[in-house]
C-alpha angles and dihedrals in degrees: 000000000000082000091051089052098041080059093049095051096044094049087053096048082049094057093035099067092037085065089050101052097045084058097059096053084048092056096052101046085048079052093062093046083247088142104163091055088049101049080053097062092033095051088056095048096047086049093061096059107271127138144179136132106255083055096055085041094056094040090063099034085045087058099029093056086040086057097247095120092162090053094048085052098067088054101039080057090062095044085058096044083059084067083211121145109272130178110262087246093073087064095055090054088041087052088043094048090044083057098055092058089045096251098139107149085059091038089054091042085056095040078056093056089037084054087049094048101051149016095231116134096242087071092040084051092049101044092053088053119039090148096071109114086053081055096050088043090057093043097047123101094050089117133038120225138205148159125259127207101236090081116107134200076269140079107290119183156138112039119204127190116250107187098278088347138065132226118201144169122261138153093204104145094221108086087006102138083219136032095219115148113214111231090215098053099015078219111113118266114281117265120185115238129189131211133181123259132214139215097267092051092263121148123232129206113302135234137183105285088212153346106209089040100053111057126182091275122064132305129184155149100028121194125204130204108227094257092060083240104113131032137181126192150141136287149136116295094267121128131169086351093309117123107205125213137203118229090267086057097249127131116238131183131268140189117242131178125227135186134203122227135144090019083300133106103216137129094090113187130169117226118256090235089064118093140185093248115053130024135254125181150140098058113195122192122230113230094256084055081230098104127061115205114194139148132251153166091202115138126287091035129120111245140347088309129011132178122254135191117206121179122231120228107180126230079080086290126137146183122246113279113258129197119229105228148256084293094066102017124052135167091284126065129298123185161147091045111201117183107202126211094270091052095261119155117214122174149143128267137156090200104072118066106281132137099268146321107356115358125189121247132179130207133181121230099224126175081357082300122113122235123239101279114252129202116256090216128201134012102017087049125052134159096282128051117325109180149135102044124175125173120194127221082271096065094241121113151142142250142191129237149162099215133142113281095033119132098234139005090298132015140208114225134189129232153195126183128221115249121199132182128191118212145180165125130275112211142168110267088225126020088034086241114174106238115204126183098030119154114260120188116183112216134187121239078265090060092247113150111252120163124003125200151161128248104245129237090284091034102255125141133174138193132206104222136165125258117255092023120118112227134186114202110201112200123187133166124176119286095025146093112268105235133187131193134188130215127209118240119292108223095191136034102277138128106259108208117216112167116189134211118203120194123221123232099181118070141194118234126197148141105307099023121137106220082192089073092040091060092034088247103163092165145359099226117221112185104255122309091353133107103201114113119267117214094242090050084040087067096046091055093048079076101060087045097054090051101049077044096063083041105056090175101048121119116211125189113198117211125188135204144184132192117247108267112117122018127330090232095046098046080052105055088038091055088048093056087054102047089050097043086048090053088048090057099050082047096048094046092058106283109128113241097225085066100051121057107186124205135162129216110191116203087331096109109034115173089221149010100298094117127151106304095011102123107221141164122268079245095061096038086058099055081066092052105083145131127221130200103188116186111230109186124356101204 
C-alpha cells in the first residue's frame, strides 16, 4: 500500500512540475505578445484538468488581443465559473467576446456587472442606453456590402485611395519582397500592395507597391496628398537598416513620411511625435492636406488606443499631438481614424456599444467640434472586427474585417452607400396653389433641426437624407397653417415623394368674395322644412360676424339655395325664409341691417345637372344646398 502510494505521489510531483514548467514557457512567450504559441502550451495544460484562474484569464486574453473573441469566450466562461475576484475589465472582454458569438442577452448581463464594478465610461455608456442594439437595428441597411477579389487566404486590410488606384496591407507570401514569418501572428510580415480600380469600384489584380518603401518588418495604413507626391503611413520602428526598440525590448509602430520623386518613392522620415516606446500608426489626411489624424497609446490618453490630431506645418514641421477628447476616445480602443471630404470621422473602436470587437463609428466635425459617435450599423459592422473604412465623394468605399465568410484572416470589402432624397410640392390645401418659397425645415425622428430650406419658383424643395432613418419634414409659409409630416424609413436608394397642403388661415377679402368659402361654410342647416337657426348653423354664422365685425364698413348679401326636389315655387319661398332668418340672426347678434340684403334663389341657380327629373345621387343634390354670404362693397 505505502509503494502504491509512493508511486502516486511520485507520478503527481512529476506532473506537477511538468505543468509548471510549461507555464512558464507559456508565460514568456505571453510576455512577448507571442499569443498563438502561448495558446499552444495553455491549452495543453488546461486539457489536462488544471485550472486557475490566471490560467482561464491568459487563455482569453491570449485569444481576445490576438482578435479571436469567440474563442476567449470559451475561456473567459470557465474564469467566471471559478467565482473568483476579477478586474471589471474582464467582464467587459468577457461581454465583447460573448458578442462575437451573438450572445447578447449574456454579454449585456456582464456589461451590467462591468457598469457596477467601475466608474469607466464604457458601463456609463451602456447603462444610459440599453436599447442599443434596437437602435443599431433601425439604423442597419444604409450601406451595401460586398466582397472584392483582391482578398487571399492572409491578413488584407486597410485600403487606402491612389489616385485611380488603392493601395492596401497584406501578408500574403506571393509578391511579398521578403519571406519573414511574425512571431505574433506566424503570418508574414505585412507588405503594402497596390491594384488598379476601376470605375465601378471593382479591384484588379495587386503588386508590391515598393520596394524601397516595404522593408522586411511591417508596413501598414498608407495615406496619400492629392498630387501622389507625398505619402505617410505605418510601419515597424526601422529606419535606414536600424530596428528600434522600447525599454521592455519590443518593437512598436511608427508613422513615417515619404515622397515620390524620380519614379521612386524615397526621402523616409519618421515623425517627431513617434517614440520608442509607445506606438503610433494608421495616419489619415484631412481634405485641406493641413491635419494629420493617427492613432496612439501614448501617455496621457484615455484608453489602449486614443485618436490624436496633430497640424502640419510643412517644411517637415508639426503641432503638438492632441487628443481629441472623452467623446471620441474611451477606456477601450479606438483606431484606424479616416476623415472623409466632408470632415466626417469614421473610425474603429471596441469602447463604444457595437455588436462585437471594433466596431465603426462616425462623427461630424461641426463648429471644429466633433458629433457623438454613432454606429454605422449593418452591414459595415458584425459581430467580429470592423475596421479601416474609408468612403469616397462618391459615396462608394471599402472596409476591412475579420468576419465569418471572409477568404483569409481580414478581408477588404466594397461598398456603396444608399442614397436617398425627399422630395415635394408644396400646394394650397385648398385652391391647389402652387406655394413657392415656403419655409422647409428637415427633423430627425428626435425633432433636431437638421437641414432648412425654401420651396423653389415652382414650389418645389428637396432634402438629402440617409437611408433607415425615419425623417419629418415641417413646411410653413405666411398666412397659413404651419404643417409637418413624417415618413417611414427608405431601405434602398430612391426619391421618396412627400408633397405637402398648407392651409391658409389669412385670407383676402374683397368685393365678390364668398366668406362662405373662405370659412368652408357649404351650407347654414334649418331642421326640415323650417327656416329657424340651428346651434350648429348658429357657429358657423359667428364667423361671418366676427369678420364684418372687424369690417364695420363691409356690405354682405346672403343668398340661399336649395337643390330641385320638390316645386319651383315652394324651394323658393322656402329659400327665401332661410336667407332672411339668417339675416335676423347676424342682426340680432350686433351687425347692423343697413349693411345685409337676404334673398333666397331656390333651385335657380344649381351648380350641376341635377335639374327637375335628372336622377342624381344625395351627394350631388347637396352640392346644390348651400348657403352664400358675397361681399359687396367693403367700405
Amino acid at each position: 500500500m505505502k509503494a502504491i502510494y509512493s508511486i502516486l505521489l511520485i507520478g503527481f510531483v512529476c506532473v506537477t512540475f511538468a505543468q509548471t514548467a510549461q507555464l512558464n514557457s507559456a508565460d514568456k512567450k505571453y510576455a512577448k505578445y507571442s499569443y498563438i504559441d502561448a495558446i499552444e502550451i495553455y491549452e495543453k495544460v488546461a486539457e489536462k484538468g488544471h485550472k486557475s484562474a490566471e490560467l482561464f484569464m491568459k487563455l482569453g486574453n491570449s485569444y481576445y488581443f490576438n482578435g479571436e473573441l469567440d474563442k476567449a469566450a470559451k475561456w473567459y466562461k470557465e474564469l467566471f465559473a471559478l467565482n473568483e475576484t476579477v478586474e471589471p475589465e474582464y467582464y467587459f472582454r468577457y461581454a465583447q467576446s460573448l458578442k462575437s458569438i451573438e450572445d447578447y442577452e449574456n454579454a449585456n448581463k456582464y456589461l451590467e456587472l462591468f457598469n457596477k464594478n467601475t466608474t469607466d465610461s464604457r458601463g456609463k455608456e451602456f447603462a444610459n442606453n440599453k436599447d442599443y442594439l434596437l437602435d443599431i437595428e433601425r439604423n442597419s441597411g444604409k450601406y451595401t456590402l460586398e466582397k472584392t477579389t483582391v482578398n487571399s487566404e492572409y491578413s488584407d486590410y486597410g485600403a487606402s485611395y491612389f489616385g485611380n488606384q488603392i493601395v492596401f496591407t497584406s501578408s500574403r507570401k506571393e509578391g511579398a519582397i521578403y519571406s519573414k514569418i511574425h512571431q505574433w501572428t506566424e503570418q508574414n510580415f505585412t507588405d503594402l500592395y497596390i491594384t488598379q480600380l476601376d470605375g465601378s469600384n471593382k479591384i484588379g489584380k495587386p503588386e508590391n507597391f515598393s520596394k524601397t518603401i516595404n522593408t522586411k518588418y511591417n508596413e501598414s495604413s498608407p495615406v496619400f496628398t492629392k498630387d501622389g507626391k507625398t505619402m505617410y503611413f505605418t510601419r515597424n520602428n526601422y529606419l535606414d537598416s536600424k530596428k528600434g526598440k522600447a525599454d521592455d525590448k519590443t518593437t512598436w509602430i511608427k508613422i513615417y513620411k515619404a515622397t515620390y520623386s524620380n519614379n521612386e518613392w524615397g526621402n523616409i522620415k519618421e515623425l517627431p511625435f513617434n517614440n520608442d516606446n509607445y506606438s503610433a500608426g494608421h495616419p489619415s489626411l484631412s481634405a485641406d492636406e493641413k491635419t494629420l489624424y493617427f492613432s496612439s497609446d501614448m501617455p496621457g490618453g484615455y484608453g489602449g488606443a486614443d485618436i490624436y490630431k496633430v497640424t502640419i506645418n510643412g517644411n517637415d514641421s508639426y503641432g503638438n499631438p492632441e487628443n481629441l477628447g472623452p467623446k471620441i476616445n474611451t477606456e477601450g480602443r479606438e483606431t484606424f481614424p479616416f476623415i472623409s471630404h466632408d470632415n466626417t470621422l469614421y473610425f474603429a473602436s471596441n469602447g463604444h456599444l457595437g455588436l462585437g470587437g471594433l466596431d465603426v463609428f462616425e462623427s461630424k466635425l461641426v463648429n471644429n467640434q466633433f458629433t457623438k459617435p454613432e454606429n454605422l450599423a449593418k452591414p459595415i459592422n458584425s459581430s467580429k472586427d470592423d475596421f479601416s473604412f474609408i468612403v469616397n465623394d462618391k459615396n462608394t468605399g471599402f472596409l476591412s474585417s475579420n468576419r465569418d465568410g471572409g477568404a483569409g484572416y481580414d478581408d477588404i470589402y466594397a461598398f456603396n452607400v444608399c442614397n436617398q432624397k425627399v422630395t415635394g410640392l408644396i400646394t394650397d390645401l385648398d385652391t391647389k396653389e402652387l406655394l413657392p418659397n415656403s419655409k422647409v425645415i428637415l427633423f430627425d425622428d428626435q425633432m433636431n433641426k437638421l437641414l432648412e430650406t425654401t420651396s423653389d419658383e415652382n414650389a418645389n424643395y428637396s432634402f438629402n437624407i440617409e437611408c433607415n432613418k425615419k425623417y419629418y419634414v415641417r413646411a410653413s409659409k405666411e398666412e397659413y397653417e404651419t404643417k409637418e409630416k413624417s415618413f417611414a424609413p427608405q431601405k434602398q436608394s430612391g426619391i421618396t415623394q412627400l408633397n405637402i397642403e398648407l392651409e391658409r388661415n389669412v385670407f383676402p377679402i374683397e368685393e365678390g368674395t364668398d366668406l362662405a368659402k373662405i370659412f368652408k361654410i357649404s351650407i347654414i342647416y334649418f331642421d326640415l322644412d323650417k327656416s329657424n337657426i340651428r346651434p350648429d348653423a348658429a357657429k358657423d354664422l359667428q364667423k361671418i360676424i366676427e369678420v364684418m365685425k372687424e369690417y364695420p364698413n363691409m356690405q354682405v348679401s346672403i343668398r340661399s339655395h336649395t337643390d330641385s326636389r320638390q316645386t319651383h315655387k315652394y324651394n323658393e319661398l322656402l329659400s327665401d325664409r332661410r336667407a332672411k332668418s339668417t339675416m335676423e340672426h347676424m342682426v340680432k347678434n350686433g351687425i347692423d341691417r343697413k349693411l345685409l340684403t337676404a334673398k333666397g334663389f331656390g333651385e335657380t341657380e344649381l351648380v350641376n345637372k341635377c335639374s327637375d327629373g335628372v336622377q342624381c345621387s344625395e351627394a350631388e343634390h347637396q352640392k346644390n344646398r348651400r348657403s352664400e354670404f358675397i361681399v359687396l362693397k367693403m367700405n
